[in-house]
LOSESE-464679 format. One record per atom (N, C-alpha, C, O): residue in three letters; atom name; x, y, z. Coordinates in Angstrom, 1 decimal, m for minus. Example, Ala and Ser with C-alpha at 12.3 -4.5 7.8 and 13.67 -1.06 7.14 Angstrom:
<pts>
+------+------+--------+--------+--------+
| type | atom |      x |      y |      z |
+------+------+--------+--------+--------+
|  ala |    N |   13.2 |   m5.7 |    7.8 |
|  ala |   CA |   12.3 |   m4.5 |    7.8 |
|  ala |    C |   13.2 |   m3.3 |    7.8 |
|  ala |    O |   14.2 |   m3.3 |    8.5 |
|  ser |    N |   12.8 |   m2.2 |    7.1 |
|  ser |   CA |   13.7 |   m1.1 |    7.1 |
|  ser |    C |   12.9 |    0.0 |    7.9 |
|  ser |    O |   13.4 |    1.1 |    8.0 |
+------+------+--------+--------+--------+
</pts>
This chain:
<pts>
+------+------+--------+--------+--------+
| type | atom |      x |      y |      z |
+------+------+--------+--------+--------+
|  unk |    N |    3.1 |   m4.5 |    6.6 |
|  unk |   CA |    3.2 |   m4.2 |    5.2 |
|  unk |    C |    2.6 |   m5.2 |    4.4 |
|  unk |    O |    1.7 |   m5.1 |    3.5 |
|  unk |    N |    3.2 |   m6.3 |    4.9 |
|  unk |   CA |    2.1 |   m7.5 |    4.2 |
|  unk |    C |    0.4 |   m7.3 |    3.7 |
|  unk |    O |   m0.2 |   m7.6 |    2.7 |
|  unk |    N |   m0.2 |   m6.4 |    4.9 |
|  unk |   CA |   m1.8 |   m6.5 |    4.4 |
|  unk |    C |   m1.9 |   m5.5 |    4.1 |
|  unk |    O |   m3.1 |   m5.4 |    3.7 |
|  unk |    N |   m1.0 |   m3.8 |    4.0 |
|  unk |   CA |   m0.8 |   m2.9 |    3.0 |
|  unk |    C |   m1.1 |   m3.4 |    1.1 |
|  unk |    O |   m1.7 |   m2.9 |    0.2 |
|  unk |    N |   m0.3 |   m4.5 |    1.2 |
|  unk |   CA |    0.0 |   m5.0 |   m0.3 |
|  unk |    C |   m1.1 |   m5.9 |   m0.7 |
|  unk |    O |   m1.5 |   m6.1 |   m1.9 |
|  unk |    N |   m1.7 |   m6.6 |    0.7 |
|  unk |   CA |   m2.9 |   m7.4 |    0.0 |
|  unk |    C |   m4.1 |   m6.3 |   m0.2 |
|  unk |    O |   m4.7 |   m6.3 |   m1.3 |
|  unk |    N |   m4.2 |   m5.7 |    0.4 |
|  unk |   CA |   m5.5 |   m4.7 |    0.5 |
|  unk |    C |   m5.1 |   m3.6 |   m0.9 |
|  unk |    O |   m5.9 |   m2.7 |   m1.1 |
|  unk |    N |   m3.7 |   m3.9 |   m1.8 |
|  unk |   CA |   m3.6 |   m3.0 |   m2.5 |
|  unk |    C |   m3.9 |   m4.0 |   m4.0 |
|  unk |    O |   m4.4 |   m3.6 |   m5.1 |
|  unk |    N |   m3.4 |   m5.2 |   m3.8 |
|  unk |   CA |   m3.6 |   m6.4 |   m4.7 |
|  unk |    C |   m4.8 |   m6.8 |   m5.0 |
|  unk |    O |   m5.0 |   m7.4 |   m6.0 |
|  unk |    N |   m5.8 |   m6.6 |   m3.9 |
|  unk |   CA |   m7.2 |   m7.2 |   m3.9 |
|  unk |    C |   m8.3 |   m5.8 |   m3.4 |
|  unk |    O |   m8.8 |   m5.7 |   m2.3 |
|  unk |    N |   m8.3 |   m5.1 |   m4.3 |
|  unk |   CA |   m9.6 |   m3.7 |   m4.0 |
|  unk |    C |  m10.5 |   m4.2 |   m4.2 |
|  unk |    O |  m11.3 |   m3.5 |   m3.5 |
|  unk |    N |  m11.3 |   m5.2 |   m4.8 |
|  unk |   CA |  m12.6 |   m5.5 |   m4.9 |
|  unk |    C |  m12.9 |   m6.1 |   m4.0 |
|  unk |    O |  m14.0 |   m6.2 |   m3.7 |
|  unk |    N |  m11.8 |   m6.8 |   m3.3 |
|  unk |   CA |  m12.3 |   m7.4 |   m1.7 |
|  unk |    C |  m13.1 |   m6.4 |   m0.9 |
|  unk |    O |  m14.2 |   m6.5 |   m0.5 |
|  unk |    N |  m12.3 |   m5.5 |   m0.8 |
|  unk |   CA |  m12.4 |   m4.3 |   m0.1 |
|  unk |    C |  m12.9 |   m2.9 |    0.2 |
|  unk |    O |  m12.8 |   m1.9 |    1.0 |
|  unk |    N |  m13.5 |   m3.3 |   m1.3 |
|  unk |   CA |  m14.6 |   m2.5 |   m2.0 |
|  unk |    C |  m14.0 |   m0.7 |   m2.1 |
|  unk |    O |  m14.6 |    0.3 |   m1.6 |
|  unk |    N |  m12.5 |   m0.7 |   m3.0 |
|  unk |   CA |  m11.7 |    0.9 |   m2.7 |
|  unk |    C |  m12.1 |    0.8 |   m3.7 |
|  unk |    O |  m12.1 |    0.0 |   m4.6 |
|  unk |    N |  m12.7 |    2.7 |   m3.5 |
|  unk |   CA |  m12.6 |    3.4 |   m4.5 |
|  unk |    C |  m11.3 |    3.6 |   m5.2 |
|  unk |    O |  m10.3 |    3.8 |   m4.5 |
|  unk |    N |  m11.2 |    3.6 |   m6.6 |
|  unk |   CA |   m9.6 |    4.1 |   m7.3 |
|  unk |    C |   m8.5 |    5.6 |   m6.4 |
|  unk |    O |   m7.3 |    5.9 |   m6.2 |
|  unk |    N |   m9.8 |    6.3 |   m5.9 |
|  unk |   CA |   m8.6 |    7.2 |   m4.8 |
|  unk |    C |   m8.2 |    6.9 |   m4.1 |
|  unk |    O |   m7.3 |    7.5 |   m3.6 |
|  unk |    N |   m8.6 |    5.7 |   m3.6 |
|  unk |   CA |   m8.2 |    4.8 |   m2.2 |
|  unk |    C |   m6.8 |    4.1 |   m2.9 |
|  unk |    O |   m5.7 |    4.6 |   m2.7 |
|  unk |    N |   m7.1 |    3.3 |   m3.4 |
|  unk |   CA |   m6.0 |    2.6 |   m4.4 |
|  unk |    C |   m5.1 |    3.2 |   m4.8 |
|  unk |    O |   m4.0 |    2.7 |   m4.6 |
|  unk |    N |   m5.2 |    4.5 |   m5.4 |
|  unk |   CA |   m4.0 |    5.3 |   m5.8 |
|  unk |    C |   m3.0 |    5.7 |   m4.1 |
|  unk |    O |   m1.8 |    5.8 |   m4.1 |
|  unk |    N |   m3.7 |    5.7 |   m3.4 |
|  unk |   CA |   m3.1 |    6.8 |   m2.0 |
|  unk |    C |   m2.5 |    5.8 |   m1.6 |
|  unk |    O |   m1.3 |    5.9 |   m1.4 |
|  unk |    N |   m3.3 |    4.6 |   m1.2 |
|  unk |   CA |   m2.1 |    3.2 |   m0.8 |
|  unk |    C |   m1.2 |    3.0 |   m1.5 |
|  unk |    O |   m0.2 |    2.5 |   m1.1 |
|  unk |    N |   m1.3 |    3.2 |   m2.4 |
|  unk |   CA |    0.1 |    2.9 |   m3.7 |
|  unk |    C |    1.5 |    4.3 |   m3.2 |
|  unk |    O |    2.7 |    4.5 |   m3.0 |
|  unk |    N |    0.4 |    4.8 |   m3.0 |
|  unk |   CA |    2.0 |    5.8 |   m2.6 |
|  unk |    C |    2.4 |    5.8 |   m1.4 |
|  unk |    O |    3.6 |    6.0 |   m1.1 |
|  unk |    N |    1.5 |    5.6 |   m0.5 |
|  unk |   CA |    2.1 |    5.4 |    0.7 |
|  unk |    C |    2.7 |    4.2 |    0.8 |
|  unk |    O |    3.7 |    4.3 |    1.6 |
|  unk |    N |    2.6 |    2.9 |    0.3 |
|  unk |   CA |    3.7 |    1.7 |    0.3 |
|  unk |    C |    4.8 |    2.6 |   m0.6 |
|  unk |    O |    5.9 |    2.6 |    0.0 |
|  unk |    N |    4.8 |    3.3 |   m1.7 |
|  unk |   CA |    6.4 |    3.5 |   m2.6 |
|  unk |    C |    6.9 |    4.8 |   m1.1 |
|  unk |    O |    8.0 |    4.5 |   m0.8 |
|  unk |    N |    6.3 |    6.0 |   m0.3 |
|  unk |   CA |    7.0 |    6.4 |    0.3 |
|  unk |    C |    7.7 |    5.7 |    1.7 |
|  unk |    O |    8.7 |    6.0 |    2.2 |
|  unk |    N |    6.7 |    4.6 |    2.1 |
|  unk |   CA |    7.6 |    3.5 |    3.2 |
|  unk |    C |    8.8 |    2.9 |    2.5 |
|  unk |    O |    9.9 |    2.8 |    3.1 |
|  unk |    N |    8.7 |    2.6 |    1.1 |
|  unk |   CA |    9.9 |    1.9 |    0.6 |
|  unk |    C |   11.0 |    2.7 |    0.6 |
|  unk |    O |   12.1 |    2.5 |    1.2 |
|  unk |    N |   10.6 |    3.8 |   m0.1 |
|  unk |   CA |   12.0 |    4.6 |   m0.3 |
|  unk |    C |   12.5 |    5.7 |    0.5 |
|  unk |    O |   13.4 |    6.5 |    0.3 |
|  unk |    N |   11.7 |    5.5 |    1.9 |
|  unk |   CA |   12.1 |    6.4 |    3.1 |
|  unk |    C |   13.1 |    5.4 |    3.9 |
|  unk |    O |   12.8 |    4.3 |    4.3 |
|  unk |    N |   14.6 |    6.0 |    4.1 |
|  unk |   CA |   15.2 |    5.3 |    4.9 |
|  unk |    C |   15.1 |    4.9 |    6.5 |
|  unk |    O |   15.8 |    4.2 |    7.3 |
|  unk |    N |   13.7 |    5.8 |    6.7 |
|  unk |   CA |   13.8 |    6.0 |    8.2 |
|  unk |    C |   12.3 |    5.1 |    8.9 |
|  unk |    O |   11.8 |    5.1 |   10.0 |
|  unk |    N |   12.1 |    4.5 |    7.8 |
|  unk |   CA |   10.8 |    3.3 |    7.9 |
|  unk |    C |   11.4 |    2.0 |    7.2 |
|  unk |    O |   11.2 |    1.8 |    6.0 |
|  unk |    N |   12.1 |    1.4 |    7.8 |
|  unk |   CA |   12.6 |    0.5 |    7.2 |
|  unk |    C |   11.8 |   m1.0 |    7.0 |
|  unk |    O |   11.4 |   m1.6 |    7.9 |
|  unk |    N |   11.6 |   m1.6 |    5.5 |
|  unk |   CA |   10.6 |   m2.5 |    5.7 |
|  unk |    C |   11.2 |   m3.4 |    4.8 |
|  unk |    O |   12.0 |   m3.2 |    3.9 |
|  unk |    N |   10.8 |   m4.7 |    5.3 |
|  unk |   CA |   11.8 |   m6.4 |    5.5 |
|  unk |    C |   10.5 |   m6.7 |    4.5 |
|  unk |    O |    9.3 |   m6.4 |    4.9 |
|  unk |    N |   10.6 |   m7.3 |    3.5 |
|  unk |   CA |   10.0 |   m8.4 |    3.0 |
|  unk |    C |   10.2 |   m9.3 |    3.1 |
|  unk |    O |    9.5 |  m10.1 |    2.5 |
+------+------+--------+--------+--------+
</pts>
């Protein structure tokens, strides 16, 4: 999850398109608020 959040913190590293960026953003909020993926920060 860690390099989920870097790779969502730093797009210009990684050269994402904003659709890119939007789609990782939701797939970290649906890991968060799915109880059946449970994730430890």
């Amino acid at each position: 999850m860690n390099k989920l959040e870097e790779i969502i913190n730093n797009p210009d590293k990684y050269n994402l398109p904003p659709e890119t960026k939007d789609g990782l953003r939701s797939l970290l909020r649906a890991f968060e608020t799915n109880p059946f993926f449970p994730i430890s920060r």
